[in-house]
DSSP file (Angstrom, degrees, kcal/mol; ACC not computed):
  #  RESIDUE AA STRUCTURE BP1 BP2  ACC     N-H-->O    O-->H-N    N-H-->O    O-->H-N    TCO  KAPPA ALPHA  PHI   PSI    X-CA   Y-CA   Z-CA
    1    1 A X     >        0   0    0      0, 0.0     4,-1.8     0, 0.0     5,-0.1   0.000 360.0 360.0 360.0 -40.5    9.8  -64.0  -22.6
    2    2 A X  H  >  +     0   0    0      1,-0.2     4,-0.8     2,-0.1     0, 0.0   0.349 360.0  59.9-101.7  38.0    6.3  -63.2  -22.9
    3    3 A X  H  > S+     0   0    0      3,-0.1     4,-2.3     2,-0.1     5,-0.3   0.546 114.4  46.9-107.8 -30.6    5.9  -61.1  -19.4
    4    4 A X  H  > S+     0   0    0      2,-0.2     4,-3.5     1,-0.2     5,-0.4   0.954 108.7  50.3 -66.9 -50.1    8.7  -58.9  -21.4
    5    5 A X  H >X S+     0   0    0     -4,-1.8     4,-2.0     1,-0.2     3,-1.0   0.883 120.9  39.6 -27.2 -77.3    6.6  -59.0  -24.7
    6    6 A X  H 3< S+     0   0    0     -4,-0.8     4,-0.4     1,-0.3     3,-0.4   0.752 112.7  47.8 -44.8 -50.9    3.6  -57.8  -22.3
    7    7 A X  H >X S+     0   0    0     -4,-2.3     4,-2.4     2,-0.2     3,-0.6   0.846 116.6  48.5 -90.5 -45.2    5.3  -55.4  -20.1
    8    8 A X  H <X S+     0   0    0     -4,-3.5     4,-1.9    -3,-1.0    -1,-0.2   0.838 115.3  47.0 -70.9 -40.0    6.9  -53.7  -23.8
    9    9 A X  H 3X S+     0   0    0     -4,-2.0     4,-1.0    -5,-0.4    -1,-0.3   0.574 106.1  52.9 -78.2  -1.2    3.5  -53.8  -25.2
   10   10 A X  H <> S+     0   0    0     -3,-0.6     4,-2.4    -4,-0.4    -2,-0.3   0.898 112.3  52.5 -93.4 -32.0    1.8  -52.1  -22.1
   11   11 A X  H  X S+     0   0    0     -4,-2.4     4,-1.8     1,-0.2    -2,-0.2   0.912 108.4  47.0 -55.9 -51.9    4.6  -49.3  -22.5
   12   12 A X  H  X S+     0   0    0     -4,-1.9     4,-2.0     2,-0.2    -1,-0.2   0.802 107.8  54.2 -47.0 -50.7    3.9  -48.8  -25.9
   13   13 A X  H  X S+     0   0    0     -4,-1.0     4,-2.5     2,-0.2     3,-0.2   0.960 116.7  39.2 -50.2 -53.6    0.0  -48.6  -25.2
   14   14 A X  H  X S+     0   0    0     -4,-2.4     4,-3.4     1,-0.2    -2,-0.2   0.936 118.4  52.0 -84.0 -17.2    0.5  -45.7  -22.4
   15   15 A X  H  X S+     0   0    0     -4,-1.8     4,-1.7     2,-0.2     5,-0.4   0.876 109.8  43.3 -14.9 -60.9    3.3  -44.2  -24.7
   16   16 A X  H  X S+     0   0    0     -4,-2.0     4,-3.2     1,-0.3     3,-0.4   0.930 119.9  51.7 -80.3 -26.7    1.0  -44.1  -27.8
   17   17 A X  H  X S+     0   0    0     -4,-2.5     4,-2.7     1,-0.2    -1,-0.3   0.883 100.2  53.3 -44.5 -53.0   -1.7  -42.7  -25.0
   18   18 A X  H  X S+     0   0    0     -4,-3.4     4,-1.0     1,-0.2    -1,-0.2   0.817 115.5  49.7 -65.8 -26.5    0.3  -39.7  -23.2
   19   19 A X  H  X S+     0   0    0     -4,-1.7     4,-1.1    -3,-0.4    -2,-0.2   0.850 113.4  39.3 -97.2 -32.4    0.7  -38.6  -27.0
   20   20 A X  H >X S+     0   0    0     -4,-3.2     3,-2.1    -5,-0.4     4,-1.7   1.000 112.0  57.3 -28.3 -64.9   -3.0  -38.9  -28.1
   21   21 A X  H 3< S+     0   0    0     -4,-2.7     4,-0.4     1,-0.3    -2,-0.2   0.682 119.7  35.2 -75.1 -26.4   -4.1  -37.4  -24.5
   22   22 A X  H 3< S+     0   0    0     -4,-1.0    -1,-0.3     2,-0.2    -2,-0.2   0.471 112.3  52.7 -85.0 -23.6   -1.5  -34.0  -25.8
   23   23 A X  H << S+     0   0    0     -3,-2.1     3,-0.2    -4,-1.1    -2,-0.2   0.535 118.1  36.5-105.2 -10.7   -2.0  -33.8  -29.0
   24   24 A X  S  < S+     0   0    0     -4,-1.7    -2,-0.2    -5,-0.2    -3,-0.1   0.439  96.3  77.0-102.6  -1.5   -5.7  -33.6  -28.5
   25   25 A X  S    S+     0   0    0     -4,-0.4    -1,-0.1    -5,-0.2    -3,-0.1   0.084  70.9 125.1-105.2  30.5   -6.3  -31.6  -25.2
   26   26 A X        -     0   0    0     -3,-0.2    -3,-0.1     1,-0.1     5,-0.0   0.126  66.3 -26.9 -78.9-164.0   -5.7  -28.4  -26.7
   27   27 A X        -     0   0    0      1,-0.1     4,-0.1     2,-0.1    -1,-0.1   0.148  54.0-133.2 -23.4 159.0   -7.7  -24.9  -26.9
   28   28 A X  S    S+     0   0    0      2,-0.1    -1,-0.1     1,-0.1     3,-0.1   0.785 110.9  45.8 -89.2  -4.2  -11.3  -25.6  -26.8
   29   29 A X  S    S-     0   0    0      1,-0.6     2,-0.4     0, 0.0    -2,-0.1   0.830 114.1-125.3 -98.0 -34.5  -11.8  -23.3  -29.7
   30   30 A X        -     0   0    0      3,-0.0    -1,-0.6     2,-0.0    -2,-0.1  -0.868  63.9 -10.3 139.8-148.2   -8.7  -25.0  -31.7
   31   31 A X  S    S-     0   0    0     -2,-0.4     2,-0.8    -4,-0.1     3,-0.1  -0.224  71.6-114.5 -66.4 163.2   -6.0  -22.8  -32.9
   32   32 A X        -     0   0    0      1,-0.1    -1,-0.1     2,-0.0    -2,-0.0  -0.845  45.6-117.6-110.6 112.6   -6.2  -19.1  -32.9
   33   33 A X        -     0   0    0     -2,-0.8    -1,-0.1     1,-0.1    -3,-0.0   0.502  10.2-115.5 -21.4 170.4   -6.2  -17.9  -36.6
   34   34 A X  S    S+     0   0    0      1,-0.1    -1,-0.1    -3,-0.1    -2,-0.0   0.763 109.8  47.5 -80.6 -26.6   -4.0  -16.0  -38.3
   35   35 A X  S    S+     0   0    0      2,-0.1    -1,-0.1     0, 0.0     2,-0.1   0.763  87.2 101.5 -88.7 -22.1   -6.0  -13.0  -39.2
   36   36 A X  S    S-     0   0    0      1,-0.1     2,-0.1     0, 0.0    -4,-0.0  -0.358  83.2-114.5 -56.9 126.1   -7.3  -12.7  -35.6
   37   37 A X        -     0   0    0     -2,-0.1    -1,-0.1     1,-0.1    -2,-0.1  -0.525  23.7-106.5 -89.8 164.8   -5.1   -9.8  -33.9
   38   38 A X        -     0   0    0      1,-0.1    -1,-0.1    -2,-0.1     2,-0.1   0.091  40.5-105.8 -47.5 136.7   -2.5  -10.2  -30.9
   39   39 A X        -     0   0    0      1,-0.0    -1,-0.1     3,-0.0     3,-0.1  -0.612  44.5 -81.9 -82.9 176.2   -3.4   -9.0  -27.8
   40   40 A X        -     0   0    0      1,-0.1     2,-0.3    -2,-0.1     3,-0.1  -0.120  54.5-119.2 -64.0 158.0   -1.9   -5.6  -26.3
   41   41 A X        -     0   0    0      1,-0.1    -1,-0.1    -3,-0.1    -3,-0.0  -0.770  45.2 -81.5 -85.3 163.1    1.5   -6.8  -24.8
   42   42 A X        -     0   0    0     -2,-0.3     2,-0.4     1,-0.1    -1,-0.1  -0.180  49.4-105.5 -50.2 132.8    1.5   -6.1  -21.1
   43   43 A X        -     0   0    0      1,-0.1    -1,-0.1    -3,-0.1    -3,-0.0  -0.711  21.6-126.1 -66.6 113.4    2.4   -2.6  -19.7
   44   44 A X        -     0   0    0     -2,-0.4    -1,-0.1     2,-0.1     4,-0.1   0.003   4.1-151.7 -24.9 119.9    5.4   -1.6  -18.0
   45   45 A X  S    S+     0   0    0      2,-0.1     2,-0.3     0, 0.0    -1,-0.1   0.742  81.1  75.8 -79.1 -31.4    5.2    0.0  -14.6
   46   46 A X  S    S-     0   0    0      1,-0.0     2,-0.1     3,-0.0    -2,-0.1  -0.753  86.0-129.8 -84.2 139.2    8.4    2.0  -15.2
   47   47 A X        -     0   0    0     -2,-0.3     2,-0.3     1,-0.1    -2,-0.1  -0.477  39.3 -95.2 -86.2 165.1    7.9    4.8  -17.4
   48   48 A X              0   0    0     -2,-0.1    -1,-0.1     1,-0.1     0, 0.0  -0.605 360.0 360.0 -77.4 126.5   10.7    4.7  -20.3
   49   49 A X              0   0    0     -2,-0.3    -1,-0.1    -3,-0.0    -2,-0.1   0.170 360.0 360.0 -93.5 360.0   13.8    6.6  -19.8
């Protein structure tokens, strides 16, 4: 009973880890404001019919 205990809590541990390690490894600058503008979208190699 308590190798299940362990084994349930070791799941939980890398669980609570893989969502830490994701929710923290983002941009390095953080989020990109709102007011900042988009970049251009990419340009088409076929001209427009």
């Amino acid at each position: 009973m308590g190798v299940i205990v362990l084994e349930a809590l070791a799941a939980l541990g890398l669980l609570l880890f893989i969502v830490w390690w994701t929710m923290f490894s983002g941009r390095k600058g953080g989020e990109r404001r709102e007011d900042q503008p988009a970049p251009p979208p990419p340009a088409d190699d076929e001209p427009k019919r």
